[in-house]
N, C-alpha and C positions, 0 to 999 in steps of 0.2 A: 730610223727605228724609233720607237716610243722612249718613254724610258721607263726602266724595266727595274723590277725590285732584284736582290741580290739570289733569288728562286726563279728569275724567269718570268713572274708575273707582272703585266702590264699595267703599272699603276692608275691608269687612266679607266682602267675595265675595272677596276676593285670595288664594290659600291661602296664600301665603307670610307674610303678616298674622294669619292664626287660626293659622298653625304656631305663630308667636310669640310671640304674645298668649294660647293653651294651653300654651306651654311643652313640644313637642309634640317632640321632638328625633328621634323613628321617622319623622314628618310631615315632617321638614326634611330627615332624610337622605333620605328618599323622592324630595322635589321636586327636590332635587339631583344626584340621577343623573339623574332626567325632564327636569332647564333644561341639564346638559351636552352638549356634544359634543364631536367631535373640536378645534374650534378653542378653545375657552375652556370652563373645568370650575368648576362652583362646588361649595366644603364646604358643608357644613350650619351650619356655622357662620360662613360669611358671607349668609347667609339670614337677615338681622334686619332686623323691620321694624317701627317704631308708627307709622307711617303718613307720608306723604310731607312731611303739613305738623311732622311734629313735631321736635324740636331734636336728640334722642334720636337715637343709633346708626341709620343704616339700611343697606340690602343691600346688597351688592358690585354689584347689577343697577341698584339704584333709586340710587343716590349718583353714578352715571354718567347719571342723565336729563336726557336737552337740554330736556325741555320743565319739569322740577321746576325744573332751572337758570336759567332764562328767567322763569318764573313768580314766583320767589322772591320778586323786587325788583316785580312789576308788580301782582299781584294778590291780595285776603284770600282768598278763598275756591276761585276757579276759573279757568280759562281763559275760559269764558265772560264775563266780565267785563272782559277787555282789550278795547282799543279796535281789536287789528288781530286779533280772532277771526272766521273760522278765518284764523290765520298757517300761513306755511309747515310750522312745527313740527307741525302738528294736522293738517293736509293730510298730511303724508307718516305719520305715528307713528298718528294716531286714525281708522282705514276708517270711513268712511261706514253708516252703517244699521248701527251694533254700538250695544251700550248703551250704552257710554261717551260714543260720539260724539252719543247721541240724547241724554243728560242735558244735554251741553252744547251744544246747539243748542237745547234747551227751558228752558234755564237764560238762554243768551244772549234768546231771544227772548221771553222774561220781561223782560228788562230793558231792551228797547227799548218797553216797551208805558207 
């Protein structure tokens, strides 16, 4: 399997992660107009990301996650692997039948077998 953020998302599919990791700065301004809006604007240069488990700089979007936040301390690899999944965190942030949410359902229930 890929490796996957502590939500079940594929960091490889993230664009903000290939903007990154290609050093792709047209790709960053791009996603940057496309994630702003009128309440909250992000530069292209707080669009940094080497992925949610790593120590290294991340984005002005992902340095604010309640569920990275909460993961930190509880789990190696996924959410799948706590003992209260799915928590409230994953009920409200990860919908149902998206692929994030299928890895970590297929993830947790790997590991109850």
């Amino acid at each position: 399997m890929s490796d996957f953020s502590y939500c079940g998302m594929d960091c490889k599919a993230c664009p903000v992660f290939q903007a990154n990791q290609n050093n792709d700065y047209a790709h960053k301004q791009w996603l940057a107009a496309e994630y702003s809006f009128e309440e909250i604007s992000f530069s292209p240069d707080q669009l940094i990301c080497n992925g949610c488990k790593s120590q290294s700089a991340h984005s002005h979007i992902c340095s604010q996650c309640l569920i990275r936040s909460c993961a930190l301390n509880k789990v190696n690899k996924t959410c799948a692997e706590c003992a209260e999944y799915p928590c409230a965190l994953i009920r409200r942030f990860v919908a149902v039948e998206t692929d994030a949410r299928n890895v970590l359902d297929y993830l947790h229930e790997s590991l109850m077998v």
